[in-house]
C-alpha positions as CSV (number, residue, x, y, z in Angstrom):
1,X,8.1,-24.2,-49.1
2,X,9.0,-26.8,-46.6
3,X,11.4,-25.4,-44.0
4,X,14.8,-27.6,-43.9
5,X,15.7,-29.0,-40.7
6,X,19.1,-26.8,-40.6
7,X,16.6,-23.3,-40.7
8,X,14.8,-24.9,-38.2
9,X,17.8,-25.7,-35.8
10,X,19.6,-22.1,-36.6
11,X,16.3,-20.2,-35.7
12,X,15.8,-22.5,-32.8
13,X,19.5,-21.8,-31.2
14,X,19.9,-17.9,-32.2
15,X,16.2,-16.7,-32.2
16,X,13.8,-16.0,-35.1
17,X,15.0,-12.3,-35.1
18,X,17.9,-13.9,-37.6
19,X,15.4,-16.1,-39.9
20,X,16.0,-13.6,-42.6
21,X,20.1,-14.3,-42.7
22,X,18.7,-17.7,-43.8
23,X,17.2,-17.3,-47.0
24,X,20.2,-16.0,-48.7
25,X,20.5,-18.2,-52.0
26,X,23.2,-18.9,-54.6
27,X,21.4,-16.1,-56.6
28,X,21.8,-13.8,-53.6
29,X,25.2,-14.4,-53.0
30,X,25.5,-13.0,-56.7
31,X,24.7,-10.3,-56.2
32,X,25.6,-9.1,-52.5
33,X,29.1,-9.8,-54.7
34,X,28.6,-7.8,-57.5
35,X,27.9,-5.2,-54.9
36,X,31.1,-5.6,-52.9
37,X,34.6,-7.2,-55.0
38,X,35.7,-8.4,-51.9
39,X,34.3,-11.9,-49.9
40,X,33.5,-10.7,-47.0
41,X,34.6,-13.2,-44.1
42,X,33.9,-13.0,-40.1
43,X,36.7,-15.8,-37.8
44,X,35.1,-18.1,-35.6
45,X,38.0,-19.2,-32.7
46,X,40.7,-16.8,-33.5
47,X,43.6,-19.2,-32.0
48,X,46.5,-19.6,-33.5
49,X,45.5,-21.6,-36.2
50,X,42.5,-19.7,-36.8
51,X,45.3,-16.5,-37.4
52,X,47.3,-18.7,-39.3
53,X,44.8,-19.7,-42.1
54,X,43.6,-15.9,-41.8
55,X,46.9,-15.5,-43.2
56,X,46.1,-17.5,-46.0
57,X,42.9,-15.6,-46.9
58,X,44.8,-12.1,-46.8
59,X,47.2,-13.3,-49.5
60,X,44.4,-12.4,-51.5
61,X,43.3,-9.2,-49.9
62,X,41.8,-8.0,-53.0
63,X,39.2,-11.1,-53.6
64,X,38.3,-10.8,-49.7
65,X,38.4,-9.3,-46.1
66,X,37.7,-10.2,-42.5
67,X,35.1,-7.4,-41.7
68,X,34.5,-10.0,-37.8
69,X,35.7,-11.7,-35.1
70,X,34.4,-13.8,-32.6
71,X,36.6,-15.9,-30.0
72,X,35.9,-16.5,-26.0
73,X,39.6,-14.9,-25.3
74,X,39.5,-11.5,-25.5
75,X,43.5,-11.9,-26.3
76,X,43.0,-14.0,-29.5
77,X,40.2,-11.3,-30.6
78,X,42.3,-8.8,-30.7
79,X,45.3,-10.4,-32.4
80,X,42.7,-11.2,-35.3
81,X,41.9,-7.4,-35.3
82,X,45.3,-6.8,-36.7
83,X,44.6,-8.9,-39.5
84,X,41.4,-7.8,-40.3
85,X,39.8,-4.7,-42.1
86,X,39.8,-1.4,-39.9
87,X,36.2,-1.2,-37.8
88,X,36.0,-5.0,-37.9
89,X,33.0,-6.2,-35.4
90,X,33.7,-7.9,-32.3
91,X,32.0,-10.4,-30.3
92,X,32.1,-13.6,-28.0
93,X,29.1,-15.1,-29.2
94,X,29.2,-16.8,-32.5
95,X,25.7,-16.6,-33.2
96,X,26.1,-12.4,-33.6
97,X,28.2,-13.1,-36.5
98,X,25.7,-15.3,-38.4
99,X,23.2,-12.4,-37.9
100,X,25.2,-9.8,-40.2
101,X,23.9,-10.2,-43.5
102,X,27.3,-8.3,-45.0
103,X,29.3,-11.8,-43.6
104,X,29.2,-13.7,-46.9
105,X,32.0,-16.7,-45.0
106,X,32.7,-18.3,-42.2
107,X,36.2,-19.0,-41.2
108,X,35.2,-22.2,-38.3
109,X,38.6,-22.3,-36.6
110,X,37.3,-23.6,-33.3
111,X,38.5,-26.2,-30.9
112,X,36.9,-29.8,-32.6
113,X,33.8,-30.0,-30.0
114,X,32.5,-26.9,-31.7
115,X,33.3,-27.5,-35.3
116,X,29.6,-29.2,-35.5
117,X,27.3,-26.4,-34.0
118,X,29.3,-23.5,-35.5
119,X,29.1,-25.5,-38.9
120,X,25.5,-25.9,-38.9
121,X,24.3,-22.9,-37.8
122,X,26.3,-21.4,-40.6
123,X,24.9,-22.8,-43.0
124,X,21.2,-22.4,-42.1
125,X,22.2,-18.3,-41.7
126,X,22.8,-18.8,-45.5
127,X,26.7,-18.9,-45.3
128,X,29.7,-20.6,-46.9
129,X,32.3,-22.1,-44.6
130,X,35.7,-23.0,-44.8
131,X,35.8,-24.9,-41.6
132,X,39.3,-26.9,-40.2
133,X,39.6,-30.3,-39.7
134,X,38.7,-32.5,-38.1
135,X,35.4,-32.3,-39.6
136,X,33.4,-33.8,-36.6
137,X,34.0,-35.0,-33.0
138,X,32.6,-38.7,-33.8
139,X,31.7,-40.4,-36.4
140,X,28.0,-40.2,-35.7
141,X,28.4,-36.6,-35.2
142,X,30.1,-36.4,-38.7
143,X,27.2,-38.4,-40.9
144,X,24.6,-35.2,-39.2
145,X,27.1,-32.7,-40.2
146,X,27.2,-33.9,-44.0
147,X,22.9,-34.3,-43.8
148,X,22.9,-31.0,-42.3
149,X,25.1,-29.2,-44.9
150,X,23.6,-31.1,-48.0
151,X,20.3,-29.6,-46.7
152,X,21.5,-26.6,-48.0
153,X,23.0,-24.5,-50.7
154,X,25.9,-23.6,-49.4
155,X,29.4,-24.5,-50.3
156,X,32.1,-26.1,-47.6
157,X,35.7,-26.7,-48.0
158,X,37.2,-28.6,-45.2
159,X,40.6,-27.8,-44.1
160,X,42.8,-30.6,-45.4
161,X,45.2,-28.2,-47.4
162,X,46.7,-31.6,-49.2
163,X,43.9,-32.1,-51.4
164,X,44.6,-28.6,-53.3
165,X,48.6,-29.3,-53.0
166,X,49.7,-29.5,-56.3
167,X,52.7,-31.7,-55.1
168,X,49.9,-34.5,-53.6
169,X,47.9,-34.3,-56.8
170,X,50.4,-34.6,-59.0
171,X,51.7,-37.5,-56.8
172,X,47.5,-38.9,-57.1
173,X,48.2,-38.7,-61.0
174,X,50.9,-41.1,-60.6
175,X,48.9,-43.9,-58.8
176,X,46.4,-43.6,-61.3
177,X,48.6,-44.1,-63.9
178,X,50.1,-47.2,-62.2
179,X,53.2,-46.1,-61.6
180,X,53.6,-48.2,-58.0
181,X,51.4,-51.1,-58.9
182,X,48.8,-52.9,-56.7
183,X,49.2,-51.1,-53.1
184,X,50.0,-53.6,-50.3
185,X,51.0,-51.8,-47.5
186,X,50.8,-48.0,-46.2
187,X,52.5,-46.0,-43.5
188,X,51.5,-42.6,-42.1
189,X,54.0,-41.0,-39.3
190,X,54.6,-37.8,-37.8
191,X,57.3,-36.9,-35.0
192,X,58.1,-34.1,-33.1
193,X,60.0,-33.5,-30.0
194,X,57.3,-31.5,-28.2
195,X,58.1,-29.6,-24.8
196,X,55.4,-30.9,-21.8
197,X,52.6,-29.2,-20.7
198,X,52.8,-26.5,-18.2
199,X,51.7,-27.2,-15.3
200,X,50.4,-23.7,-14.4
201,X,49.4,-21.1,-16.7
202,X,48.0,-17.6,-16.1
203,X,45.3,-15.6,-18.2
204,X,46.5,-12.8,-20.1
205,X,43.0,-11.3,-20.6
206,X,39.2,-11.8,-20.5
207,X,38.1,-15.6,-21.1
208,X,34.2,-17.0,-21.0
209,X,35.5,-20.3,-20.1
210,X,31.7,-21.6,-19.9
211,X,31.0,-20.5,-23.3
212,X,34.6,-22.5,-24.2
213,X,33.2,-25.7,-22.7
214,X,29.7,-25.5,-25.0
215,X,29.0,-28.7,-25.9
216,X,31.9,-30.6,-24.0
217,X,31.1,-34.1,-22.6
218,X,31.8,-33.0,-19.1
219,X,32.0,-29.4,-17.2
220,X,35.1,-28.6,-15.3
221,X,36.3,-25.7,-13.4
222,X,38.1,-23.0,-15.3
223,X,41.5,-25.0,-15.6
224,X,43.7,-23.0,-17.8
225,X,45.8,-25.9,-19.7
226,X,42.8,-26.8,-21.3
227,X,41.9,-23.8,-22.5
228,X,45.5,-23.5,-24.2
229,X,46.5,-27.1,-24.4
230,X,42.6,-28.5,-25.2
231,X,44.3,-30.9,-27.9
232,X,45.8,-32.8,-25.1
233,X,41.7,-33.2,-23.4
234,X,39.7,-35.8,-24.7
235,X,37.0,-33.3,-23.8
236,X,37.3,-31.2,-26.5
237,X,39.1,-33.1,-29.5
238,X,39.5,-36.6,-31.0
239,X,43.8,-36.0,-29.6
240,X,46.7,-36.2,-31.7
241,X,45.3,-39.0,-33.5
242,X,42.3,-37.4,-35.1
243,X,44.5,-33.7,-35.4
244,X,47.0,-34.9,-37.3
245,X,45.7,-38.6,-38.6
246,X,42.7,-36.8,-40.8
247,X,45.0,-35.0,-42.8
248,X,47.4,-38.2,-43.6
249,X,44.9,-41.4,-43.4
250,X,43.1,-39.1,-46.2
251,X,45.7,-39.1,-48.6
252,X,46.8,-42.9,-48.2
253,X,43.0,-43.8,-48.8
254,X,42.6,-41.4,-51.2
255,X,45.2,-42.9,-53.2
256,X,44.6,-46.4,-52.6
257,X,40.9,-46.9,-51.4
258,X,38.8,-44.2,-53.5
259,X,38.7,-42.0,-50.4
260,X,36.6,-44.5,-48.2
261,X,37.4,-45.3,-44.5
262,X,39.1,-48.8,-43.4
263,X,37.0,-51.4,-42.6
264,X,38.4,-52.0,-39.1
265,X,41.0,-50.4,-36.8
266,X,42.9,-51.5,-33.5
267,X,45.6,-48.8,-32.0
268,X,47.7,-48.8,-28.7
269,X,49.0,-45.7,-27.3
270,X,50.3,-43.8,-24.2
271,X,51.3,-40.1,-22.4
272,X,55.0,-40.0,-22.2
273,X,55.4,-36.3,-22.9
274,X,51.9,-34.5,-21.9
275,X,51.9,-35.4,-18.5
276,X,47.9,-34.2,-17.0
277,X,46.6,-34.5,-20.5
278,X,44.1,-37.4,-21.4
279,X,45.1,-38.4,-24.9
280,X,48.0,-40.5,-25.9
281,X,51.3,-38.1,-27.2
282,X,52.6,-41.5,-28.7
283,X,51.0,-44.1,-30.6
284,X,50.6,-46.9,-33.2
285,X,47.4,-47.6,-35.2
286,X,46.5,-50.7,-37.7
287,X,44.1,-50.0,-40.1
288,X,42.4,-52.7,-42.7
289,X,41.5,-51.6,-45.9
290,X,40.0,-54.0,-48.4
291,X,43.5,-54.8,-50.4
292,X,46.3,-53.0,-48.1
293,X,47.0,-53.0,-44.4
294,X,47.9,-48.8,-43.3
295,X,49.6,-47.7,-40.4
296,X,49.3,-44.3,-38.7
297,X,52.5,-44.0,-36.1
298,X,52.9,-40.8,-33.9
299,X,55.5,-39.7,-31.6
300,X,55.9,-36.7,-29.5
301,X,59.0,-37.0,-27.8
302,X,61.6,-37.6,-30.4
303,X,61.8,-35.8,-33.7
304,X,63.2,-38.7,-36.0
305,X,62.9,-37.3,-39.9
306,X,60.6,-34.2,-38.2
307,X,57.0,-33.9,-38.4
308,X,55.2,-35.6,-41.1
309,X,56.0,-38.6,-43.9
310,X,53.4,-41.2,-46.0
311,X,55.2,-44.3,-47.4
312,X,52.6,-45.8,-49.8
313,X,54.2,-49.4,-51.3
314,X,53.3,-50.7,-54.3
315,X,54.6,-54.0,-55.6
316,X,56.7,-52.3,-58.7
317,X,57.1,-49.1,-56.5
318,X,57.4,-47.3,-53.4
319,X,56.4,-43.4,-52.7
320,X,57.4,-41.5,-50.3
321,X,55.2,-37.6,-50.0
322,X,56.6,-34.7,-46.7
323,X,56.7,-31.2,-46.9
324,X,60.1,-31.5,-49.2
325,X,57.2,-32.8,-51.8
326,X,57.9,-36.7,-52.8
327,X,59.6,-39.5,-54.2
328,X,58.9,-42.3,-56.1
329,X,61.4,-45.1,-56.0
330,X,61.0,-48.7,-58.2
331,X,61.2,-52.1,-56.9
332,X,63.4,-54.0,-56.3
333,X,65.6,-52.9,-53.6
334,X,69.2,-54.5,-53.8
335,X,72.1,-53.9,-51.3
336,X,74.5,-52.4,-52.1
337,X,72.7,-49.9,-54.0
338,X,69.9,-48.6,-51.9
339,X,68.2,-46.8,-52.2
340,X,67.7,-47.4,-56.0
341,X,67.7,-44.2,-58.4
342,X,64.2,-42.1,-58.2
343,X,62.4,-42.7,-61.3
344,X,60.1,-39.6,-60.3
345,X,60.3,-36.4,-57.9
346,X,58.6,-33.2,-57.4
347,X,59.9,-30.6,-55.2
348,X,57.7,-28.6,-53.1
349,X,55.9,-28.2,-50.0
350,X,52.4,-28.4,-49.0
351,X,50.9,-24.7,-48.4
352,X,47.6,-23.8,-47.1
353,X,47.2,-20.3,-50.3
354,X,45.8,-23.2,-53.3
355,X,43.1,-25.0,-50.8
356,X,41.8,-21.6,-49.8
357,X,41.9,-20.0,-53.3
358,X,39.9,-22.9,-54.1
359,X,37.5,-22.2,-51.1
360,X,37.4,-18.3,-52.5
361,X,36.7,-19.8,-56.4
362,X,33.7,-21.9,-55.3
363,X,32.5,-19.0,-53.0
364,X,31.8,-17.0,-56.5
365,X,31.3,-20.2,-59.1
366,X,29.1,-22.5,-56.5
367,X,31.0,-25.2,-57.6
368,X,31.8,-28.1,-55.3
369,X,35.5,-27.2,-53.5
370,X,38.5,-29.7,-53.8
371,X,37.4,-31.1,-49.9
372,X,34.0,-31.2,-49.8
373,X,32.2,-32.7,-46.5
374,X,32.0,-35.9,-47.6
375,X,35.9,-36.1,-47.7
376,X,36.2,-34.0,-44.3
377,X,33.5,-37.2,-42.8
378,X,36.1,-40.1,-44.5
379,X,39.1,-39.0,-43.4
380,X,38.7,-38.4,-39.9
381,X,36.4,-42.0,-40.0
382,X,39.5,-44.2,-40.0
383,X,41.2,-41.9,-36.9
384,X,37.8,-42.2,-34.6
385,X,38.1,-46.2,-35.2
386,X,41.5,-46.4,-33.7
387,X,40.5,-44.0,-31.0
388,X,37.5,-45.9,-30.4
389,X,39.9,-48.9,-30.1
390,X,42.0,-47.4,-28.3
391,X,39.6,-46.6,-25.7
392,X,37.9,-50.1,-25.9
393,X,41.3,-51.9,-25.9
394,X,39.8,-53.9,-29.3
395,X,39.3,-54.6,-32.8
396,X,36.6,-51.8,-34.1
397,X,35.0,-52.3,-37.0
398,X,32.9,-49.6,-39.6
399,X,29.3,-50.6,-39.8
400,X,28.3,-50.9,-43.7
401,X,26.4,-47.5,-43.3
402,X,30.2,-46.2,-43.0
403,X,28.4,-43.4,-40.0
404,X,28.8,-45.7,-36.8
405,X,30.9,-49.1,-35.9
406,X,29.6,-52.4,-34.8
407,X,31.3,-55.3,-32.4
């Protein structure tokens, strides 16, 4: 059998003493399960959102437990010790993890210039991942993650909670239906009044800051803001704009554009709050799609409406989906009376327990989870453009491959 480029690269970063974690199949996974009731999962980057989303998977401590850790802070490994099973293996070096045959899934909570390599490598040991979003670090970087993971067997869900929300499917149901009309225009925000960066930090514990900086673009001195502020660091992330654009430019082109990327972006931006970062805190993107025009506004100095909204307008509707759930008002507005009466609402927030029981589901079924990579690639497409025009200071447009841009 001809050995998939994925073995190849896992065996070639980690050693051939693991080549055996690879060959775990579907039909193995069966029955390492039917041996054991519970998932067994091992945490990659046990920050706080890596804890957080460990959260979600202990909801449902009796489908699966966290029998690893691995994190380069020796503080964040042993917060993630209180929420795993008793005896839990420890280590700073991700590639022990994917030796353990008993680790069924990855949790890949790492900082977004490691979500690649800790991807891939899972998936050639033979392992499922749920891994957060943003899926890639470019969008090059993105079209060799979904080649690598189609390469294999294994399943991914991507961390973009909204697509197993029943409030933003049920919302999905109603654009189908019709219900706002032909889309014309669509507007992502989020704003929060965020503190600035400290200046000065200390360490409260044991860091490999050399194995933190991996695959980074450039290597600094151990500077401890990025190491707790590294979504400010264009080093190490996409910024505000990929962090919390992939999650909302997925659901406006979801909804309006069958889940594929603009065809062009153009963005202006600036630090007004995270003074010694190097990604903008506040900015304004213009994306093109085929038939709408979507903008994705973020501001971190004032906390008008607070955190998240999506206003998708229709031409016999507007609707309006935040964590209260959403809202579906008709056209035509008409002072006095505005807003006009809802002709639909749900009620409900946006939790992260549905996208991983989804994850857990697949895990046993093999079935295809509710954000596969291809979705994960999409949505953060439209988010690199803008930063790529940002960056460039011009119009950036998708290639027709939909994997790199052209002038």
């Amino acid at each position: 059998m001809a050995e998939n480029p994925g073995r190849r690269r896992f065996i070639g970063n980690a050693g051939a003493s693991v080549a055996g974690a690879s060959l775990l199949t579907a039909h193995s996974y069966g029955r390492v399960l039917g041996a054991n009731d519970r998932i067994q999962m091992a945490i990659i980057g046990s920050g706080g959102r890596g804890r957080s989303v460990m959260g979600s998977f202990n909801k449902f401590a009796s489908d699966c437990e966290f029998i690893a850790v691995c994190d380069v802070y020796e503080p964040n490994i042993n917060e993630a010790l209180k929420l795993s099973r008793s005896g839990a293996a420890t280590t700073m070096d991700y590639r022990r993890l994917l030796e353990n045959r008993d680790v069924v899934g990855i949790l890949n909570a790492t900082p977004d210039h490691w979500h690649a390599d800790v991807l891939l490598d899972a998936v050639a040991a033979g392992k499922d991942v749920y891994t957060e979003k943003p899926f890639s670090y470019s969008i090059e970087q993105g079209a060799k993650m979904v080649k690598g993971v189609r390469a294999t067997k294994q399943i991914v869900q991507v961390g973009m909670q909204r697509r197993s929300s029943e409030a933003v499917r049920a919302a999905k149901r109603l654009v189908d239906e019709g219900v706002l009309g032909e889309i014309v225009l669509a507007r992502a925000q989020w704003y929060w009044n965020r503190k600035p960066m400290p200046q000065k930090l200390s360490l409260a514990g044991k860091l490999d800051w050399e194995r933190f900086q991996g695959p980074a673009k450039s290597r600094v001195a151990l500077d401890e803001r990025r190491f707790f502020h590294w979504r400010n660091f264009r080093d190490y992330n996409g910024g505000h704009v990929t962090d919390q654009g992939t999650h909302l430019m997925d659901v406006i082109q979801w909804f309006g554009n069958d889940g594929k990327p603009p065809v062009s972006a153009v963005c202006q931006g600036a630090i007004y709050v995270h003074k010694g970062g190097d990604v903008p805190d506040t900015f304004s993107a213009v994306y093109e799609y085929p038939s709408f025009i979507a903008t994705w506004t973020l501001c971190y100095g004032n906390s008008f409406e607070d955190s998240w909204k999506i206003f998708i307008q229709g031409k016999k509707a507007t609707m309006v989906l935040d964590d209260d759930g959403y809202r579906v008002y008709p056209e035509v507005w008409k002072r006095p009376e505005i807003p006009p009466a809802l002709t639909h609402e749900y009620k409900g927030g946006i939790p992260t327990e549905p996208h991983v029981r989804n994850f857990l589901d697949c895990v046993r079924s093999r079935k295809e989870p509710n954000a596969p990579v291809e979705v994960g690639h999409r949505a953060v497409t439209g988010p690199h453009l803008a930063n790529l025009a940002l960056h460039s200071q011009r119009r950036v447009v998708l290639a027709e491959d939909g994997n790199s841009t052209r002038a």
